[in-house]
PDB file of N, CA, C, O and CB in Angstrom:
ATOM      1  N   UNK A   1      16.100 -23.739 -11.045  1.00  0.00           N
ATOM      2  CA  UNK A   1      15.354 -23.607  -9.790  1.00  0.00           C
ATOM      3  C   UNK A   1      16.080 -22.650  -8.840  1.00  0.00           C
ATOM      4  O   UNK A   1      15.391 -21.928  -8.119  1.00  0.00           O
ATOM      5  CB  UNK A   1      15.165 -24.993  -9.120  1.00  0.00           C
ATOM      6  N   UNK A   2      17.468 -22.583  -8.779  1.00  0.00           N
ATOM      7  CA  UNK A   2      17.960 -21.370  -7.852  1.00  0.00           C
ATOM      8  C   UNK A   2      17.816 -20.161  -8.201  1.00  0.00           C
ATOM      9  O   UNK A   2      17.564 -19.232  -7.433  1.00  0.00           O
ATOM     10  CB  UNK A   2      19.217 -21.357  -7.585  1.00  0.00           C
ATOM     11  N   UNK A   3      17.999 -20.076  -9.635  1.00  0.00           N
ATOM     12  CA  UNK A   3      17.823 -18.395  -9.852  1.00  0.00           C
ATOM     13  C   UNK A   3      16.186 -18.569  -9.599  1.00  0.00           C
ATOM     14  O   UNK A   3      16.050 -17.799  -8.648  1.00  0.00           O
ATOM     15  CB  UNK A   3      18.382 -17.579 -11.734  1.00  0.00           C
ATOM     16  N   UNK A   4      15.549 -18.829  -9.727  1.00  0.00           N
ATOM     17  CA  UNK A   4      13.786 -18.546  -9.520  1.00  0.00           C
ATOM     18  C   UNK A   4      13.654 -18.440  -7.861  1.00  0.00           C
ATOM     19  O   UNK A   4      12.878 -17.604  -7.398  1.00  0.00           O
ATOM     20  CB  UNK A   4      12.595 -20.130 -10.212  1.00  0.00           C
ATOM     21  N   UNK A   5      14.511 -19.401  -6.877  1.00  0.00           N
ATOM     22  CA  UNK A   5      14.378 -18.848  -5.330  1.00  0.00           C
ATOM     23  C   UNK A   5      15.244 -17.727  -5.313  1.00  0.00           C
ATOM     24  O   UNK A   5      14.784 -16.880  -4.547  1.00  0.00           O
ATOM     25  CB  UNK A   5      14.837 -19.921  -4.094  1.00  0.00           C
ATOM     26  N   UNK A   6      16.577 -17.278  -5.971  1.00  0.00           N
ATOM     27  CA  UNK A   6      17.211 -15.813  -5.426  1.00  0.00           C
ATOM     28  C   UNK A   6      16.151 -14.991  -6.031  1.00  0.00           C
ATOM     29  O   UNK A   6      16.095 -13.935  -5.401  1.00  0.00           O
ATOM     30  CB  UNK A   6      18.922 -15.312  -5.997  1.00  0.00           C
ATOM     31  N   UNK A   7      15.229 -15.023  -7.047  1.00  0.00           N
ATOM     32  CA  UNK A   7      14.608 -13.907  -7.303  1.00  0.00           C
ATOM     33  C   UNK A   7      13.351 -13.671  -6.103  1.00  0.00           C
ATOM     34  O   UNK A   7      13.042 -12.530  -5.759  1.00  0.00           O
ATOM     35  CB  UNK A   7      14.119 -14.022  -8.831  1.00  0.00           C
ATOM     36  N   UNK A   8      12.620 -15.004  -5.471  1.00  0.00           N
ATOM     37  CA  UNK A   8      11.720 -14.890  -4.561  1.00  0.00           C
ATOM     38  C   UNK A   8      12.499 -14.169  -3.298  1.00  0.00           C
ATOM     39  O   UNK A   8      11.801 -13.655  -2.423  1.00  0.00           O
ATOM     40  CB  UNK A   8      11.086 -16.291  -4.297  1.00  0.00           C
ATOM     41  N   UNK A   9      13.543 -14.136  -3.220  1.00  0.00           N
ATOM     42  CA  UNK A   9      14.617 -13.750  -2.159  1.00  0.00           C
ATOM     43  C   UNK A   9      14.730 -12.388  -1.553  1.00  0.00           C
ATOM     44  O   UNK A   9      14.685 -11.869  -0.438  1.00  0.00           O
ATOM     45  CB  UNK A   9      15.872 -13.959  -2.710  1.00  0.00           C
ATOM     46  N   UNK A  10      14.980 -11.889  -3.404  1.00  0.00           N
ATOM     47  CA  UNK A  10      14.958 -10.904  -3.422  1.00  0.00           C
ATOM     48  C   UNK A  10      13.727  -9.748  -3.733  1.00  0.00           C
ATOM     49  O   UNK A  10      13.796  -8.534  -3.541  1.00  0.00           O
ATOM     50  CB  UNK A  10      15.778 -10.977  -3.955  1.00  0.00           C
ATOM     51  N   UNK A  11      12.476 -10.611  -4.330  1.00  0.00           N
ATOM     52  CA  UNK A  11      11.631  -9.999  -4.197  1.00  0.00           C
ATOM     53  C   UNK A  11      11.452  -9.367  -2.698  1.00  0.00           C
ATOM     54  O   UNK A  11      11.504  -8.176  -2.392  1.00  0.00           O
ATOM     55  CB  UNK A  11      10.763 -10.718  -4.685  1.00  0.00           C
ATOM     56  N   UNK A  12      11.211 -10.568  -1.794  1.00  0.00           N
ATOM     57  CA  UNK A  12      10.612 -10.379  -0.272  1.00  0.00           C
ATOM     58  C   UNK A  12      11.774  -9.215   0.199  1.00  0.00           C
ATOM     59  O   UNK A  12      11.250  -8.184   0.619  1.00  0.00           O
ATOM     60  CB  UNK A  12      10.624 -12.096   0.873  1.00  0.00           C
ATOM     61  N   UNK A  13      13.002  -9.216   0.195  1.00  0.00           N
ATOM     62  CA  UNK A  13      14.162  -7.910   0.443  1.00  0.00           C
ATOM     63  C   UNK A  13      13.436  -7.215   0.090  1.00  0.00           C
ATOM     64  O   UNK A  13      13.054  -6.514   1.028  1.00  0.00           O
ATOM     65  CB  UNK A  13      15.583  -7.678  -0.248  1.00  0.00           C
ATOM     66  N   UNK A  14      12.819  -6.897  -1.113  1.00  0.00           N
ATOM     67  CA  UNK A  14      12.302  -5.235  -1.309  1.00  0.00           C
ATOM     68  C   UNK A  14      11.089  -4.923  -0.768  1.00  0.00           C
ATOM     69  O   UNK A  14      10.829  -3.749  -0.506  1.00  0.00           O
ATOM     70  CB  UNK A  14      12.106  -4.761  -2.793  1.00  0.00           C
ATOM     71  N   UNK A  15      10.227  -5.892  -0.543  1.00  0.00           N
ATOM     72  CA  UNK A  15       8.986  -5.778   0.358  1.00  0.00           C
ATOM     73  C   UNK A  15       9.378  -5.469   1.073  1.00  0.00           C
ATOM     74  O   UNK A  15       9.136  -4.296   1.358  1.00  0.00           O
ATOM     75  CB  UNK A  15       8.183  -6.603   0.733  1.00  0.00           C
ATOM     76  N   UNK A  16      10.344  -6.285   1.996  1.00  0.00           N
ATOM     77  CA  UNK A  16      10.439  -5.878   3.333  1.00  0.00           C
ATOM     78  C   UNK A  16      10.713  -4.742   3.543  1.00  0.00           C
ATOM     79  O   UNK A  16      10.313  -4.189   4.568  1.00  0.00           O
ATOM     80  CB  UNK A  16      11.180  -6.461   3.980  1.00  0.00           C
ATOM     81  N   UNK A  17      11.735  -3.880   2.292  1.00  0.00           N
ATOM     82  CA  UNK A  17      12.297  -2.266   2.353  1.00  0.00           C
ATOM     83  C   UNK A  17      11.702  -1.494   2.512  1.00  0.00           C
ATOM     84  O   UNK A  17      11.830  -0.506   3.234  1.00  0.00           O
ATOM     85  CB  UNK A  17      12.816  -1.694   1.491  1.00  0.00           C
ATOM     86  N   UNK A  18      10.503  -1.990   1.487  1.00  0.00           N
ATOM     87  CA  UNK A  18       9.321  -1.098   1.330  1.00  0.00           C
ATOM     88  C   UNK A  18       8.667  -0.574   2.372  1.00  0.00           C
ATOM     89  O   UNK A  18       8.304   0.601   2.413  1.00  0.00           O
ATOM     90  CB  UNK A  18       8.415  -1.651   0.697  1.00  0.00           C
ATOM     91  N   UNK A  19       8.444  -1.570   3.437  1.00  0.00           N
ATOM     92  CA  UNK A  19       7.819  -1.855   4.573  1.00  0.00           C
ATOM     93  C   UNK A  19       8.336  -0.311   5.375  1.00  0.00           C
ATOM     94  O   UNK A  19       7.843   0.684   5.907  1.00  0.00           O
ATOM     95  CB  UNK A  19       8.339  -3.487   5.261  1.00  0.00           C
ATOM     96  N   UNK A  20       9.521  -0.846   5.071  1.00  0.00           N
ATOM     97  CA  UNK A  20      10.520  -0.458   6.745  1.00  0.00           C
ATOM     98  C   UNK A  20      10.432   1.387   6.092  1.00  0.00           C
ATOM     99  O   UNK A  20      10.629   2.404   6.756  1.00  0.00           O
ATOM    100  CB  UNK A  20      13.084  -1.529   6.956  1.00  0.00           C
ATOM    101  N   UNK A  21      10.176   1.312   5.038  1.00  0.00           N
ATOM    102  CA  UNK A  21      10.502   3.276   4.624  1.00  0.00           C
ATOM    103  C   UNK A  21       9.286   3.334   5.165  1.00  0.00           C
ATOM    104  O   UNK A  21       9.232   3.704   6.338  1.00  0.00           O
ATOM    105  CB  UNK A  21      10.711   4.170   2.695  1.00  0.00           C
ATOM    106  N   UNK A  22       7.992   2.980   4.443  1.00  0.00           N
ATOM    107  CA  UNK A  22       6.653   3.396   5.170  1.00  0.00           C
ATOM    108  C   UNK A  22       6.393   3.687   6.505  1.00  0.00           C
ATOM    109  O   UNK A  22       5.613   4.543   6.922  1.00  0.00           O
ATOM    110  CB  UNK A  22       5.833   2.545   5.025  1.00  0.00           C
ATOM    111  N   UNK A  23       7.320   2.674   7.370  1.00  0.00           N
ATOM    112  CA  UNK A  23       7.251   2.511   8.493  1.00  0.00           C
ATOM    113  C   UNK A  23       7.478   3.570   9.248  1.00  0.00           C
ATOM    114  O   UNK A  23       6.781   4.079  10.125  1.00  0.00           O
ATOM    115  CB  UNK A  23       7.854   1.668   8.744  1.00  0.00           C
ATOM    116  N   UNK A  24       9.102   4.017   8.595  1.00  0.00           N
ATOM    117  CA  UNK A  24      10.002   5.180   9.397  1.00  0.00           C
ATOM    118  C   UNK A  24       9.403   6.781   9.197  1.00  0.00           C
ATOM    119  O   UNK A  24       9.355   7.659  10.059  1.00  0.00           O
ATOM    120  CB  UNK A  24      11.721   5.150   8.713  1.00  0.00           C
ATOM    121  N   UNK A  25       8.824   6.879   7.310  1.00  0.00           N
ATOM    122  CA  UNK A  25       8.040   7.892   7.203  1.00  0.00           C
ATOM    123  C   UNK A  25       6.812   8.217   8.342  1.00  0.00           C
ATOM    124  O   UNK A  25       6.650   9.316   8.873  1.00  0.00           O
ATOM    125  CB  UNK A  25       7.566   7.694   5.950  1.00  0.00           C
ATOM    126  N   UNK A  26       6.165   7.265   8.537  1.00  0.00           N
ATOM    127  CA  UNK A  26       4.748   6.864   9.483  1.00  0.00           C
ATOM    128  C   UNK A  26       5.331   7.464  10.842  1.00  0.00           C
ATOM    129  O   UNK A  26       4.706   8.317  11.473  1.00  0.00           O
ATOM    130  CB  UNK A  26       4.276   4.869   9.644  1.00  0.00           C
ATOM    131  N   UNK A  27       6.467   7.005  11.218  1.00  0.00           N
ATOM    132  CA  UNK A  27       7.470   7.356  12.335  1.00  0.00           C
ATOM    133  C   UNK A  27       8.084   8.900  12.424  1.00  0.00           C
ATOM    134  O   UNK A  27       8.046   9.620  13.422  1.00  0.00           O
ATOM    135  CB  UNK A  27       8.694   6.374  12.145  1.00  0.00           C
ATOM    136  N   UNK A  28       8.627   9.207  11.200  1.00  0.00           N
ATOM    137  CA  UNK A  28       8.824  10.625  11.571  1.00  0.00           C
ATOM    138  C   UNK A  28       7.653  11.596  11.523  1.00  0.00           C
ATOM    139  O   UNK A  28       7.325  12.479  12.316  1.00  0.00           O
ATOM    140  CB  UNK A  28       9.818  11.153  10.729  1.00  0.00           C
ATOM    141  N   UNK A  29       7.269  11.309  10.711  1.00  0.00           N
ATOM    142  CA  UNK A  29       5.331  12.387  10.519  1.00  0.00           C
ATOM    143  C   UNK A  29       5.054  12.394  12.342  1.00  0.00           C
ATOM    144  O   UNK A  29       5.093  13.454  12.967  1.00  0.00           O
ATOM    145  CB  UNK A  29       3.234  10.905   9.259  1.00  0.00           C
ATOM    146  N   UNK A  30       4.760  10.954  13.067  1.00  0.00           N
ATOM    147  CA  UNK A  30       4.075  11.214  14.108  1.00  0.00           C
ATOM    148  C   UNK A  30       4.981  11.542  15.564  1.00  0.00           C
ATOM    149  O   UNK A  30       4.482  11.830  16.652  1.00  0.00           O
ATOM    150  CB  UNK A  30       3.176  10.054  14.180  1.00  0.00           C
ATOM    151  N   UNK A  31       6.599  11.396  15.219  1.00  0.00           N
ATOM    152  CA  UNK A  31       7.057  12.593  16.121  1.00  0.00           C
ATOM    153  C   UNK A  31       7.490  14.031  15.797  1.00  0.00           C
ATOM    154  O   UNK A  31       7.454  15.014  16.537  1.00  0.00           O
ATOM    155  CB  UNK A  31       8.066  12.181  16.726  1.00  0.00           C
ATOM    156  N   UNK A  32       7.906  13.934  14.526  1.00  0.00           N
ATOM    157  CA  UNK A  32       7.996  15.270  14.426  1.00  0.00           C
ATOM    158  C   UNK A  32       6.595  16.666  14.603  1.00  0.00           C
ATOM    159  O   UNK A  32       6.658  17.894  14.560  1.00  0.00           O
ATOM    160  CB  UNK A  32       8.584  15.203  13.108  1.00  0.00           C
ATOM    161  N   UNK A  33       5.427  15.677  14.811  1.00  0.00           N
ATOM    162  CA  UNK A  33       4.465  17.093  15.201  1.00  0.00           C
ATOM    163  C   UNK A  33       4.366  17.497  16.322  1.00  0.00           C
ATOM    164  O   UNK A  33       3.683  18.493  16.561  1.00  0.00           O
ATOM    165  CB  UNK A  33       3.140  17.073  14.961  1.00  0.00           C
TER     166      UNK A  33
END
């Protein structure tokens, strides 16, 4: 049962990464024009 929650753990870490690049890309596109 713990390795099956560090993997939910770490799934959501990479979502969240995912998130945060989209985010910053989304972020530089709309100041850099």
């Amino acid at each position: 049962a713990k390795d099956w929650e560090k993997s939910i753990i770490s799934a959501e870490a990479w979502i969240t990464i995912a998130h945060i690049r989209i985010l910053t890309r989304r972020l530089a596109r709309y100041c850099y024009r």
